[in-house]
N, C-alpha and C positions, 0 to 999 in steps of 0.2 A: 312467922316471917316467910314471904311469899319466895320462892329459888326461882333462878333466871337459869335459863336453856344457858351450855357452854357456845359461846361463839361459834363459829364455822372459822376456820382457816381461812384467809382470802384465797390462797393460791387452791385450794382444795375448791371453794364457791367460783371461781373464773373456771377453772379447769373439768368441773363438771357441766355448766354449761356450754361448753366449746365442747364435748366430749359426745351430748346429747346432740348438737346439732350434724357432725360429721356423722351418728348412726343412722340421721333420717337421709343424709344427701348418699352413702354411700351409693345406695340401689340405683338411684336415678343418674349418677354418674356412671355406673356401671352397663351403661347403655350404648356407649360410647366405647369401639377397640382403639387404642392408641397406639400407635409406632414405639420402640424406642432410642431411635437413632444408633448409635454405635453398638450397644448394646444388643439388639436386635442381629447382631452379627453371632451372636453365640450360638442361636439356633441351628445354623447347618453344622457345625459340629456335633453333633447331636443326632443329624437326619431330619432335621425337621428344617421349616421354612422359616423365614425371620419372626425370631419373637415380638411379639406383641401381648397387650392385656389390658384389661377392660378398667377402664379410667378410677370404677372405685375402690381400684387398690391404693390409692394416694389417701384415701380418706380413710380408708382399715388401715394403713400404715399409722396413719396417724391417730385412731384410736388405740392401738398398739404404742405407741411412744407415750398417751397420755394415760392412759394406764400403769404404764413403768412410772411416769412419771410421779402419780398418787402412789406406788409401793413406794417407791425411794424415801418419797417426803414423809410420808404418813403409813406409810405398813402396808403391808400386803391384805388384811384384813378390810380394811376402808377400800382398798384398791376393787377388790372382789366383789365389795357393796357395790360399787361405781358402776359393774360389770352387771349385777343384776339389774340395777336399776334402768339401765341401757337397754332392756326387754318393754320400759314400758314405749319409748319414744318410738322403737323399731317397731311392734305390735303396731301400735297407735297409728303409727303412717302407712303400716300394710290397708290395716280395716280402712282408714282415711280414704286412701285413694282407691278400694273397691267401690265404696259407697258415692266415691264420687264419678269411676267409669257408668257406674249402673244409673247414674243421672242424667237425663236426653241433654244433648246438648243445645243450646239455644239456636233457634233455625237461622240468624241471619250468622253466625260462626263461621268462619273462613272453613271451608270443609280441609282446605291440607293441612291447616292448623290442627282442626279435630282429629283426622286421624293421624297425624303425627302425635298428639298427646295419648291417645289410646294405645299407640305404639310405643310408645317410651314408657306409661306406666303401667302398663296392662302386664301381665304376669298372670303362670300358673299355680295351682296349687303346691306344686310341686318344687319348683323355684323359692315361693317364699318361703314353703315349711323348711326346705336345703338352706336356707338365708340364717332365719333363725338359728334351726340347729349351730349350724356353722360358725357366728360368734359365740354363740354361748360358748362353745366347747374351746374354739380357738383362744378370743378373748380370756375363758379361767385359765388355760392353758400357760399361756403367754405370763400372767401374775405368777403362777405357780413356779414356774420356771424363774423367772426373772427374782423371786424370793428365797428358793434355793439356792441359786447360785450366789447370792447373796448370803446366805449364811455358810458359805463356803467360805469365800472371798475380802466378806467384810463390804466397806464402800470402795476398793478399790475394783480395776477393769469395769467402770461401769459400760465405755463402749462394748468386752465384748459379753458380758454379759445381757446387754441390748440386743444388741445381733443372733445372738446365738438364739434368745429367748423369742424373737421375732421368727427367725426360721422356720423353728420346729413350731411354731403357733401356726404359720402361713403356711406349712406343709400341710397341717392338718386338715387348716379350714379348706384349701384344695381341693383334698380326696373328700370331705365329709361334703363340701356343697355341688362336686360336678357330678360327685356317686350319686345323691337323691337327685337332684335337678333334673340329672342326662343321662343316666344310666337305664339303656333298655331303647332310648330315641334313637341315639348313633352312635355308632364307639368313641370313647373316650377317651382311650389308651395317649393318643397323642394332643388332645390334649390337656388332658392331665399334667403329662412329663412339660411342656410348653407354659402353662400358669404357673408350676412349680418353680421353673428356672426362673423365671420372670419375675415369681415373687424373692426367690433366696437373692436373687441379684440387688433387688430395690432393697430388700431389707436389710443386704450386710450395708450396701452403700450407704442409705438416708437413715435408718434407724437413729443409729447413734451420733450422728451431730444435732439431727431434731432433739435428740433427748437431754442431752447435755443443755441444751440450748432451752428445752422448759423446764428442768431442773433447776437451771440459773432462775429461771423466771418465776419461777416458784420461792424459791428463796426469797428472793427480791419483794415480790410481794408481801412473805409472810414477816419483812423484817419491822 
């Protein structure tokens, strides 16, 4: 008698392909410094200038939230696969878009168009391998954390258990992508301290109502 594969969860199949798409737009959103209004006032306490950070923290925020969101529902284990798996779309768009800078571009091509594209996707070796590195390490981070505190806690304080597991993930990926990326080009020191704040702020604040909020969705789905 022929066995039939176990189902996929729906909330697990929706949630992996939303999960795959934010690790290819991260980088290219990350092209982009945004302001962050009131927020950006925290910097001169500090000595620094008003914070700012580079657009694809909202998208690594948000693989971060969907991540917790596959430990909560489905274990920390599934969560981890999610994490690996996420190497191949992130690989797959670095090689993509070399092979496609290294392709002449068509001569009637608006030239500001071109070299705007080669400016927004162009990248060192140093950047992407800092890229890489940096989810892996953050992203396991981030599950690890968020499933111990969990077997702390139980299902209760999922906000701060979100939060907290955010931080110390977005501290990480920080020091580990500005250290390969920029270290040895220009000092770093500030900012460093400036992405740091910028991320523990976004992540006590958004973490944990996005998560809650695909937690629910996850349910919902899987009912």
């Amino acid at each position: 008698m022929a066995s039939h594969p176990a189902p996929i969860a729906r909330s697990l199949f929706v949630f992996s392909i939303f999960y795959g798409g934010m690790v290819c737009i991260a980088g290219v959103l990350g092209n982009k410094q945004v302001t962050l209004g009131a927020l950006s006032a925290i910097g001169p306490w500090f000595g620094l200038g008003p914070l700012a950070v580079e657009a694809g923290i909202f998208a690594f925020l948000l693989l971060v939230t969907i991540s917790s969101a596959v430990a909560e529902l489905h274990g920390p284990a599934v969560a981890n696969r999610l994490v690996r798996i996420g190497f191949l779309p992130l690989i797959a768009s670095i090689l993509l878009s070399i092979a496609v800078l290294s392709v002449p571009a068509a001569s009637d091509m608006d030239p500001a168009r071109r070299d705007a594209f080669a400016l927004m996707m162009g990248g060192t070796p140093r950047i992407w391998l800092g890229g890489i590195i940096a989810y892996g390490i953050s992203q396991t981070l981030n599950v690890t954390l968020f499933a111990a505190f969990k077997g702390r806690e139980g299902s209760r304080l999922l906000w701060l258990r979100a939060a907290v597991a955010s931080i110390l993930s977005q501290i990480a990926d920080t020091l580990l992508f500005v250290s390969i990326a920029f270290y040895g080009v220009f000092p770093i020191g500030e900012l460093l301290l400036g992405q740091m704040l910028a991320k523990v702020t976004l992540s006590a604040l958004l973490v944990p109502p996005v998560l809650y909020a695909l937690v629910a969705l996850g349910r919902r789905l899987d009912r």
